[in-house]
Structures are given as C-alpha cells and as structure tokens.
N, C-alpha and C positions, 0 to 999 in steps of 0.2 A: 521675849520679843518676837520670835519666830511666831507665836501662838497668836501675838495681836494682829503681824502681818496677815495670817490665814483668814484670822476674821472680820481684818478688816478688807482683805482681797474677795471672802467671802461673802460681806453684806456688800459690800460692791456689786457684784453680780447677781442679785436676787433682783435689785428693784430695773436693771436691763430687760429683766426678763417679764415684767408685767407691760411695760412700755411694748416692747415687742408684739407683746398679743395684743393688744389694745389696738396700734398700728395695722394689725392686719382683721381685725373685728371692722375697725372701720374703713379699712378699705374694701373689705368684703361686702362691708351694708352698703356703702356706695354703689359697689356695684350692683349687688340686688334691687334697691331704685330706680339705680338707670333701665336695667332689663325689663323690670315693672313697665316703668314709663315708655320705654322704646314697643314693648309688648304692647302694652294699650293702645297706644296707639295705632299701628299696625292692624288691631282690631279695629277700630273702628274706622281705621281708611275702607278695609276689606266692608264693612256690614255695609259702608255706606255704597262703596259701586257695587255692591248684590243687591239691595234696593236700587241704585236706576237700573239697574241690569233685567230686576225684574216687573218695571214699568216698564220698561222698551218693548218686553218680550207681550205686556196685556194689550200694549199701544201699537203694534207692527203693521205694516201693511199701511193702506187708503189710511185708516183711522190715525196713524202718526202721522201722516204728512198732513192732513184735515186740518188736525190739531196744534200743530207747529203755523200753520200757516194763518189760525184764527189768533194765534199767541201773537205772533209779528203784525198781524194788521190792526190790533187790537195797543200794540206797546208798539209798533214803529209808526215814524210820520209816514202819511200813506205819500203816496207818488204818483205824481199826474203825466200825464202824457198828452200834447196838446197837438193836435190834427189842423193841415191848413185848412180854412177855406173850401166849404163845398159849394156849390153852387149849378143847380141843375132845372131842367125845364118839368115841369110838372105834368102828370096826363092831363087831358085836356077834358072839363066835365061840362062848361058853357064857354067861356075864356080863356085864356094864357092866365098861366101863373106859374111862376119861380119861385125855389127855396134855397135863402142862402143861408146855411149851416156853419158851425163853428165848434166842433166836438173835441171833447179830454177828455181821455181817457184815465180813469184809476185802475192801477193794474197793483198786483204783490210786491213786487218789488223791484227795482233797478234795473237787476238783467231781467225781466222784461219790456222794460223800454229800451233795452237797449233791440232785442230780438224785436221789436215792431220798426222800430228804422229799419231792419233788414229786410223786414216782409212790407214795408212802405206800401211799394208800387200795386203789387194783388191786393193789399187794404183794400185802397183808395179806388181801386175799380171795384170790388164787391161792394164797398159804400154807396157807391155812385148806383150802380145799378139796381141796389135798393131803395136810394133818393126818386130816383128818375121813375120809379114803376110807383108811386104815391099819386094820388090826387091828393087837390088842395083841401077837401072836406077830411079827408085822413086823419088831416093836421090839426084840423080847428079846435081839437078837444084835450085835454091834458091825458088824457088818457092815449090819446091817437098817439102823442108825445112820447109817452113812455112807453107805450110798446113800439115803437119806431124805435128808439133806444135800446130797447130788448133785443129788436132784432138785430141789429148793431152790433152788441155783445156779442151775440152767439155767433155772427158770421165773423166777428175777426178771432173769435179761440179758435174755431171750426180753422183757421188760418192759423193759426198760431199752433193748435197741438191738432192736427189731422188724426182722427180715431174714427173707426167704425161707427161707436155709441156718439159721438157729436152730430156725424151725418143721420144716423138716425134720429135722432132729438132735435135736430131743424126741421125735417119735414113730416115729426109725429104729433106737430102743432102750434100754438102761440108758444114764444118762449117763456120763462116764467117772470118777474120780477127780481127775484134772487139769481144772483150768480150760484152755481158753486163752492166749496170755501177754497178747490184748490185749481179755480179756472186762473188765467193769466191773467183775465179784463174783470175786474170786479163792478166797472159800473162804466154807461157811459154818460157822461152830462154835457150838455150845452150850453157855452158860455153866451152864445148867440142864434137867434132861430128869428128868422125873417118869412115869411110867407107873401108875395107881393102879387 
C-alpha cells in the first residue's frame, strides 16, 4: 500500500505541473500583446506628430499664417463689421453734392472687430477725409465705387496694423482689388451709397 500511496501522490503531481506552465505561457503571451499593442501604438502617435512637425517646419513664417487664415475664411462664417452712417459734402465740380455712405466691413475674424471699435474714432476720420476729397463724377461709375472701396481698405489696415510696407503701399498707387490673405479688412462693401 505504501507503493500505491507513492503513486498515487506521484501522478498527483505531474498533471500540477503542466497547468502551471500553461498558466504562465499564457500569461506571458498576454503580456507580449499588450506590449505589441501598447508599442504600436506609441508609434504611430510618434510618426504622426513628426509628420505635422514637419509641415509646420515647410509652412513657417508669412506662408503659415497666409495659410491658416485662407483655411478659416474659407471653413468659418465670415464676419461683418457694420460702420455708422457717413455722410459728407462732396468737392464742388458745377453744384453741391453729398454722399451718404453706409459701409461693412469683412474682416478675419472677431478680434478683429473687436480691435476696430477700439480704433473707431481714427476710422471714422481717415474715412471721412477720403469721402470729403471725392467729387461726384468719382462716384458715378462702378469702378469709381470700388476703388473708393479699395481705398477704404487699405486706409483702415494701414490703421489697424501700422507697418512701414502699408505706408509705403498707399502712396505707391491705386490699391489693388484684393486684400491680402492676412490683412485685418478683407473687403469693404456698402450696404447703402446715395450720391445727391
């Protein structure tokens, strides 16, 4: 009996011993998995901010802020900015004549409408003293219109971002039709134009 006890205490413990290993095989492949998957991933956070890391670096400078700024006017609602009431005496070419005005501004974005309320009052006199130096034949033509407009633009960025290169670009000529992509005033339009 001693002999059956041995063997049966002895195949007792054989089949402990393959459980065992099995137990830590697959605890190990688990963890192999996880490292896998934790690893991959890891890579591929890393590849992807090395890629914007190195469009930032082909896009620096003017060229990304350009670019940033044709994306947002392009994908945001634009933003108007609405001017009271101008109303001024015209030069004089046979008769009196007045222009009463009523301009919005589209600008980039929020802050800056919010920065033209601040600069209001210098606006609205550079306006005026553009209004006021017009005759009425200036006006008569849609073209007279939109470069009236032009000039508008450029005098209120010229007020808005003060640089060297603005002051030189008002009086190197007509302004253009196009703004900038990263002026402050991208257009100016009139909701109302009276010529009396």
């Amino acid at each position: 009996m001693a002999e059956a006890k041995k063997t049966d205490a002895g195949s007792g413990e054989q089949p402990a011993a393959p459980k065992k290993k099995s137990k830590l095989l697959l605890i190990v492949g688990i963890g192999v998995v996880v490292a896998l998957v934790i690893g991959g991933g890891v890579a591929y956070w890393l590849a992807g901010k090395k890629a914007a890391h190195s469009e930032d670096d082909a896009d620096a400078g003017p060229a990304k802020e350009a670019k940033a700024a044709k994306e947002t006017s392009h994908e945001a609602t634009p933003v108007f900015v609405k001017l009271d009431a101008f109303t001024v005496k015209l030069q004089t070419e046979q008769q009196e004549a007045y222009l009463q005005v009523v301009p919005e501004l589209r600008v980039l974005d929020a802050h800056v409408g919010d920065k033209i309320k601040d600069y209001m009052p210098e606006i609205r006199h550079k306006v005026l003293l553009i209004l006021a130096g017009k005759k009425a034949s200036d006006l008569a033509t849609p073209q007279g219109v939109q470069q009236l407009s032009n000039e508008m633009r450029t005098t209120i960025n010229a007020v808005l971002e003060p640089t060297p290169q603005r002051r030189r670009g008002k009086t190197a000529g007509e302004p253009s039709d196009q703004a900038a992509p990263d002026d402050p005033v991208q257009e100016v339009l009139f909701t109302s134009f009276i010529v009396q």
